[in-house]
Backbone as ProteinMPNN parsed JSONL, in Angstrom:
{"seq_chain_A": "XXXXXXXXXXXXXXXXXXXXXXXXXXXXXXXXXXXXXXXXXXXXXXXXXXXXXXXXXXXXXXXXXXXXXXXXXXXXXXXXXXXXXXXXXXXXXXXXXXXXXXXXXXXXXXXX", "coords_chain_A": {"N_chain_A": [[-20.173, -112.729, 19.537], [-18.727, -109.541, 18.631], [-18.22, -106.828, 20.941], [-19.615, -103.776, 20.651], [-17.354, -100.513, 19.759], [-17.507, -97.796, 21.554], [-16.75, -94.047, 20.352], [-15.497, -92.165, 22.764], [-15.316, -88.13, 22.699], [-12.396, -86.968, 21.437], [-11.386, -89.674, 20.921], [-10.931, -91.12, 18.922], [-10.192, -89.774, 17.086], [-7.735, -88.852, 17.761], [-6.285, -91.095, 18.323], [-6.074, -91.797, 15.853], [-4.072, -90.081, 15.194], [-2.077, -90.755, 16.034], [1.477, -92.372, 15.542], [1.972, -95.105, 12.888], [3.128, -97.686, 13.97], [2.183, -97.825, 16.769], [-1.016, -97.105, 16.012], [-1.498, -99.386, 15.123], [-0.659, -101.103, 16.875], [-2.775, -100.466, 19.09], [-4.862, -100.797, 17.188], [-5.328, -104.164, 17.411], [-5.107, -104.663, 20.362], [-7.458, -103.109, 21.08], [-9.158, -104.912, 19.804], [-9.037, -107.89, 20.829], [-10.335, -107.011, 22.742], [-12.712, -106.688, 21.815], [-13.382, -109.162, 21.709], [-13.22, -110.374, 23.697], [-11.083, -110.799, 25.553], [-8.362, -109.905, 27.357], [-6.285, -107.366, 27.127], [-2.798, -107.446, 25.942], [-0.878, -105.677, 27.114], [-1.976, -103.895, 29.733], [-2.996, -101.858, 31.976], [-5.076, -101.408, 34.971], [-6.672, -98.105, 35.647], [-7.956, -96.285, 38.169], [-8.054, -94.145, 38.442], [-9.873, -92.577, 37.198], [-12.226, -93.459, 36.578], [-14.259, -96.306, 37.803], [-13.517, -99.375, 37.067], [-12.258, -98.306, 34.569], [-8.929, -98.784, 32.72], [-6.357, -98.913, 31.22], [-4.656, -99.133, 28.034], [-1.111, -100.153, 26.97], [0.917, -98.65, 25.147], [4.577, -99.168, 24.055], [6.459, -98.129, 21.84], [9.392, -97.144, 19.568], [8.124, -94.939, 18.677], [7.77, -93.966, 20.509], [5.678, -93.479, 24.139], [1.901, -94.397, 23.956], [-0.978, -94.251, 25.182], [-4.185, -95.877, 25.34], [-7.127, -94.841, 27.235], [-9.935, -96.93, 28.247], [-13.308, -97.936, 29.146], [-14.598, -101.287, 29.734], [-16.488, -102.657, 31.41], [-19.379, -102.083, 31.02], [-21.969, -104.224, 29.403], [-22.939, -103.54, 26.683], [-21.068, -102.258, 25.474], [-17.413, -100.764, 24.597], [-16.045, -98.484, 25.881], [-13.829, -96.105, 24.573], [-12.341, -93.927, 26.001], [-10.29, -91.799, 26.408], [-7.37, -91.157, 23.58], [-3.665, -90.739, 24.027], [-0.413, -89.598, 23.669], [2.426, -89.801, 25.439], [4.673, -87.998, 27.694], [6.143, -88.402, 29.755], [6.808, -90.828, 32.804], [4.682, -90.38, 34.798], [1.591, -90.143, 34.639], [0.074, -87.371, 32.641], [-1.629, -84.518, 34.253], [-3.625, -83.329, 33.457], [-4.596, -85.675, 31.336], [-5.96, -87.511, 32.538], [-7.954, -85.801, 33.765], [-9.207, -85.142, 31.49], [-9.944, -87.715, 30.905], [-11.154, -88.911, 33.291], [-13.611, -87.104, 33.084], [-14.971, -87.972, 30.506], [-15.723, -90.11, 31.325], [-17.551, -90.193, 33.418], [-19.225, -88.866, 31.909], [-20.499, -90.551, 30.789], [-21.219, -92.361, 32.427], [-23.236, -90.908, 33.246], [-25.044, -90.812, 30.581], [-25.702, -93.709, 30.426], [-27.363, -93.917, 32.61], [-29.581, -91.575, 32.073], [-30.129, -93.163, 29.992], [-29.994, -92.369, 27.074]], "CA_chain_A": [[-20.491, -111.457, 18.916], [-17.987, -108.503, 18.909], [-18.934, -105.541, 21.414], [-18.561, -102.523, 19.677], [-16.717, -99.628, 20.834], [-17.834, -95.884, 21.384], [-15.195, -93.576, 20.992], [-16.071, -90.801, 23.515], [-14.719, -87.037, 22.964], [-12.0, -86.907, 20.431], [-10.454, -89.845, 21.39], [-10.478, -91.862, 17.881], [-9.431, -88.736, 16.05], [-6.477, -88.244, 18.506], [-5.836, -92.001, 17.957], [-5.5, -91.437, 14.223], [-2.748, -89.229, 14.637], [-1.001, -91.796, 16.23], [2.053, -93.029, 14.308], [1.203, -96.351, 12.297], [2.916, -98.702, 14.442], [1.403, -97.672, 17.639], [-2.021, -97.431, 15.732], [-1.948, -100.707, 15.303], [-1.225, -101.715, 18.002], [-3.791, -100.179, 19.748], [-6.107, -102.022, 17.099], [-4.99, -105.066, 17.777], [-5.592, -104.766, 21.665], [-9.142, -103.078, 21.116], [-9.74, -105.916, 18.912], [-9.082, -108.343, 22.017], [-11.371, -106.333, 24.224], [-14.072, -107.074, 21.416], [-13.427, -110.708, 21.776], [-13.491, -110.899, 25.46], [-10.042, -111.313, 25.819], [-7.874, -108.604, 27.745], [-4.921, -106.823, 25.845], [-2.019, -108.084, 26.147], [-0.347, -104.861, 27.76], [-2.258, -103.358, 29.879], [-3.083, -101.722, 33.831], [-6.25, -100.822, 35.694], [-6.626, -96.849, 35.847], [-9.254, -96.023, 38.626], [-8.29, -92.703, 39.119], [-10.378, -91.947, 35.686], [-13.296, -93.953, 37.433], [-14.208, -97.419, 37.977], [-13.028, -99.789, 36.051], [-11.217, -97.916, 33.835], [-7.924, -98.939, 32.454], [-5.449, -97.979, 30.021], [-3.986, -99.77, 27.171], [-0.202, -99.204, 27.08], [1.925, -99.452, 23.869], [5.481, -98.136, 24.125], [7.395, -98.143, 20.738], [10.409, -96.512, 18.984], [8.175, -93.789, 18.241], [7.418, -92.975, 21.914], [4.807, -94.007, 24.759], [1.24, -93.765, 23.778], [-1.798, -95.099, 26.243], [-5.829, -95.494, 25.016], [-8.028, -95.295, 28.438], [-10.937, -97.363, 27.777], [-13.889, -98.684, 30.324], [-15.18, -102.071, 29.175], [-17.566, -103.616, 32.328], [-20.532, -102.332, 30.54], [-22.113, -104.925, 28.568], [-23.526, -103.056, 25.74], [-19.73, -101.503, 24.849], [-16.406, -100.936, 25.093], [-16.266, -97.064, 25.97], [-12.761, -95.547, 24.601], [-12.385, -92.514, 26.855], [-9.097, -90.969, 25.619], [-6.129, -91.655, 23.449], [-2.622, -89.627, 23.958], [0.882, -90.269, 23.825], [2.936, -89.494, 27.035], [6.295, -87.786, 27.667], [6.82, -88.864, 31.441], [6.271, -92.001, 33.394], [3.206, -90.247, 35.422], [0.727, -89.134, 33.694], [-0.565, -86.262, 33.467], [-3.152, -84.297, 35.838], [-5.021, -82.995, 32.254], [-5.198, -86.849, 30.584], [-6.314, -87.745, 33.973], [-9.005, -84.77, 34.164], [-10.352, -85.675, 30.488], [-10.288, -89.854, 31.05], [-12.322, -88.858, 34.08], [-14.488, -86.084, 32.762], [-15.993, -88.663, 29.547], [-16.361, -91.69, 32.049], [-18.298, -89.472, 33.892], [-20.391, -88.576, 31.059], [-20.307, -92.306, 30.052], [-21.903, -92.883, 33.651], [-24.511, -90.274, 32.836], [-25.621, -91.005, 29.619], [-26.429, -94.848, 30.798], [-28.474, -93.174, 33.459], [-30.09, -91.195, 31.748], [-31.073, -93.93, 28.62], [-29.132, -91.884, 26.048]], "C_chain_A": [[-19.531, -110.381, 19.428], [-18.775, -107.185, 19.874], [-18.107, -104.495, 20.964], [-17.841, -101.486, 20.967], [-17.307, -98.339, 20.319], [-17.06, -95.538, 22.118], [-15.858, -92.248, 21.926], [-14.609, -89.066, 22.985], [-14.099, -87.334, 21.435], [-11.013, -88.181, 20.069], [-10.125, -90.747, 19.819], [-9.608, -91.133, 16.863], [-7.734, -88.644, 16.938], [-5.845, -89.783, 18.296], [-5.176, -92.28, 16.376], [-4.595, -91.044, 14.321], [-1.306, -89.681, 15.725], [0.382, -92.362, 15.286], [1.503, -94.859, 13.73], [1.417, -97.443, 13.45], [1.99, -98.495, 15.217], [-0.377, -97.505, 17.009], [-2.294, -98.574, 15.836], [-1.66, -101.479, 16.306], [-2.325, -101.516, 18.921], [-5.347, -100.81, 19.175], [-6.108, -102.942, 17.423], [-5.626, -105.213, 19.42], [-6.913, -104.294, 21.736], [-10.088, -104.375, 20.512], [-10.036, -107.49, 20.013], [-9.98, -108.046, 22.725], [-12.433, -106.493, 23.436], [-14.302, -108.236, 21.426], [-13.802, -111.115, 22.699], [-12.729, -111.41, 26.037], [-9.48, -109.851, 26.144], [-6.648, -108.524, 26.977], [-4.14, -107.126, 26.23], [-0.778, -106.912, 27.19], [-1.208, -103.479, 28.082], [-2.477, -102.808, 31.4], [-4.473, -100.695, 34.316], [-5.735, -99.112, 35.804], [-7.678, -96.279, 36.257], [-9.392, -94.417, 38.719], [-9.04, -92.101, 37.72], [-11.832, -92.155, 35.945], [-13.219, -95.376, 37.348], [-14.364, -98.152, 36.713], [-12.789, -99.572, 34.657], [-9.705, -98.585, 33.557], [-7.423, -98.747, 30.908], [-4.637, -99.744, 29.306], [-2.601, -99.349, 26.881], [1.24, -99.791, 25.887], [3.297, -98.849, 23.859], [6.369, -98.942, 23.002], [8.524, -97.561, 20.73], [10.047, -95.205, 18.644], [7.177, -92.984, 19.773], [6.195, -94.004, 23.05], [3.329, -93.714, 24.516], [0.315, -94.666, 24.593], [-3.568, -94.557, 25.562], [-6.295, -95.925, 26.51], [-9.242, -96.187, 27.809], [-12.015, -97.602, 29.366], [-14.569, -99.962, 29.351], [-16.223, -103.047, 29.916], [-18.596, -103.146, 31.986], [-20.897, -103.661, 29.573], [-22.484, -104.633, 26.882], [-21.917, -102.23, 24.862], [-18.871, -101.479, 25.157], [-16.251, -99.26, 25.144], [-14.466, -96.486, 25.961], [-13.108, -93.977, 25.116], [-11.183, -91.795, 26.609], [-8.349, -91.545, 25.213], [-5.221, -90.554, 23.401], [-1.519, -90.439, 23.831], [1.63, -89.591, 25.816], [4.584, -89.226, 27.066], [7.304, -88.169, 28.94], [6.648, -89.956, 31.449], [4.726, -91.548, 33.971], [2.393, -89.802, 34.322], [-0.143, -88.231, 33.96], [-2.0, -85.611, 33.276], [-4.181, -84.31, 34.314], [-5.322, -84.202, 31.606], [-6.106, -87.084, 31.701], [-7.893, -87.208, 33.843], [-10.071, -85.369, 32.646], [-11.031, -87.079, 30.53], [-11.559, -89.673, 32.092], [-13.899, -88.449, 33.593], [-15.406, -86.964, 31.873], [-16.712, -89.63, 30.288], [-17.659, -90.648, 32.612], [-20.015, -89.045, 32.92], [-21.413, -89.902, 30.458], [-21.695, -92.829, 31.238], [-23.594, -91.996, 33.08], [-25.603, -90.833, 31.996], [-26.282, -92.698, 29.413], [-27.477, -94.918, 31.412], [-29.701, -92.402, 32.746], [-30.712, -92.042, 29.885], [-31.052, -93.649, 27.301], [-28.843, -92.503, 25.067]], "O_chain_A": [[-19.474, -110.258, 20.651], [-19.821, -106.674, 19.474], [-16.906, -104.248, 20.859], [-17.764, -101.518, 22.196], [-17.523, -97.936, 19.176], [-16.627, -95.81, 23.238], [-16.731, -91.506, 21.474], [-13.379, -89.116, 23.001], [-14.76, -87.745, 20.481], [-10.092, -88.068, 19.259], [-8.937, -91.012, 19.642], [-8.723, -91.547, 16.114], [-6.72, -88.302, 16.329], [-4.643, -89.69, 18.048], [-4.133, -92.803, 15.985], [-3.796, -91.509, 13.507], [-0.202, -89.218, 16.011], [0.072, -92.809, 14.182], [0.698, -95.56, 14.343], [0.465, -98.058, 13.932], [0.863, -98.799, 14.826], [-1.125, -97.938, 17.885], [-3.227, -98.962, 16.54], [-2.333, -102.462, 16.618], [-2.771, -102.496, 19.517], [-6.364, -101.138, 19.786], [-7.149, -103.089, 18.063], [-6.632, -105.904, 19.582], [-7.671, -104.969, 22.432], [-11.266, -104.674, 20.706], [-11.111, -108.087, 19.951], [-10.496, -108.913, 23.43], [-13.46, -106.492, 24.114], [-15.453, -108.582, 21.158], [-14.591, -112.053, 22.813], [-12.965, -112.27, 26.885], [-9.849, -108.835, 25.555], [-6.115, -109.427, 26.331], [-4.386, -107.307, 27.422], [0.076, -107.44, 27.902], [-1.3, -102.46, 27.398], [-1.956, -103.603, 32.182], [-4.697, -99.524, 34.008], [-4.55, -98.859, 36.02], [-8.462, -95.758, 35.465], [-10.362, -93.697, 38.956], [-8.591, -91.043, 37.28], [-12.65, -91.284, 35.647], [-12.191, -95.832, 36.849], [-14.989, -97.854, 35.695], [-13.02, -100.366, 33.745], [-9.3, -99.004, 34.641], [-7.999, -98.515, 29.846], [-4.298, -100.825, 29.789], [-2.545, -98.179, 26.502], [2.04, -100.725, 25.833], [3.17, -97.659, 23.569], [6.862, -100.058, 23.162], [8.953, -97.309, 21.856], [10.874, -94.338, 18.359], [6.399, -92.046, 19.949], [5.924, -95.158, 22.717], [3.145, -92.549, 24.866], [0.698, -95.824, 24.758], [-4.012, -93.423, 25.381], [-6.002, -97.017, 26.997], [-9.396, -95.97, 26.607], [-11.534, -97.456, 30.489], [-15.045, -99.635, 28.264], [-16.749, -104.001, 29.343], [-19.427, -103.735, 32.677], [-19.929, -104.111, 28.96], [-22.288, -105.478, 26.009], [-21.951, -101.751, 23.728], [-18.761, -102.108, 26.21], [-16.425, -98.808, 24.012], [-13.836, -96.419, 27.017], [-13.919, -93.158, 24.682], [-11.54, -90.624, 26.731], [-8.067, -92.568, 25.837], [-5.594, -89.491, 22.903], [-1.529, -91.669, 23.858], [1.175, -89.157, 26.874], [5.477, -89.954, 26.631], [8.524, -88.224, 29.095], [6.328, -90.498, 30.391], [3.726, -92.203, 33.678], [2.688, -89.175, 33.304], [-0.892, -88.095, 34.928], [-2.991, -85.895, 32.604], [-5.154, -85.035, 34.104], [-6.444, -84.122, 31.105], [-7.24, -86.65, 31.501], [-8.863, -87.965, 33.82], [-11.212, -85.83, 32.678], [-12.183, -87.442, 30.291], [-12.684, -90.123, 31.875], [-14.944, -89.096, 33.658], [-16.594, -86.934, 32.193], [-17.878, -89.984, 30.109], [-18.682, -90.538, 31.936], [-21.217, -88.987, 33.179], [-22.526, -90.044, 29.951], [-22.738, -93.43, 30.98], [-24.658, -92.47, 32.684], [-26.705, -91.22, 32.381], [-27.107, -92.979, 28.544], [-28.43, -95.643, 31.127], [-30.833, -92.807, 33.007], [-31.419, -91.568, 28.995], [-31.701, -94.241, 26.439], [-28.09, -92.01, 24.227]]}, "name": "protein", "num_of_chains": 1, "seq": "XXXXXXXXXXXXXXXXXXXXXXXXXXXXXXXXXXXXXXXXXXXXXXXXXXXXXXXXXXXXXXXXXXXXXXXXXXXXXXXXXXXXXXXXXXXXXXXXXXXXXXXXXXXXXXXX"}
């Protein structure tokens, strides 16, 4: 059975305005993470919270990374998508990836 995904914040809309390839790739690898298979390019990102990690597609039309958390059982929790103009990334993706997990944590807690 596929586990769905909840997109937190804006992050599916900000994925939309992805260019095509990189859209699809990013379906493609969510599509994996509903299988129960990990994406084929991807790296743990704790500093967002635990077990967090980022999906990381780098095309012709730039670098773009979806955070996700997926060790719940009930979902796959996309927590932001952006593109990226550096290698680091930065403090504000960082601050939002955190900020939803966070909410993510909550709203389990609280039975939401």
């Amino acid at each position: 059975m596929d586990k769905p995904i909840v997109w937190k914040g804006s992050s599916f809309v900000d994925l939309c305005e992805f260019p095509e390839s990189a859209r699809r790739r990013a379906g493609y690898e969510l599509r994996r993470l509903q299988l129960g298979e990990p994406p084929q390019h991807w790296r743990p990102f704790p500093q967002a919270g635990s077990g967090t990690a980022e999906i990381r597609i780098d095309c012709k039309d730039g670098w773009f990374r979806v955070m996700y958390v997926a060790k719940f059982e009930e979902a796959i929790y996309v927590l932001h998508s952006f593109s990226k103009k550096s290698r680091q990334t930065s403090k504000t993706d960082v601050v939002i990836a955190a900020s939803r997990y966070r909410s993510v944590i909550a709203e389990r807690e609280s039975g939401i």
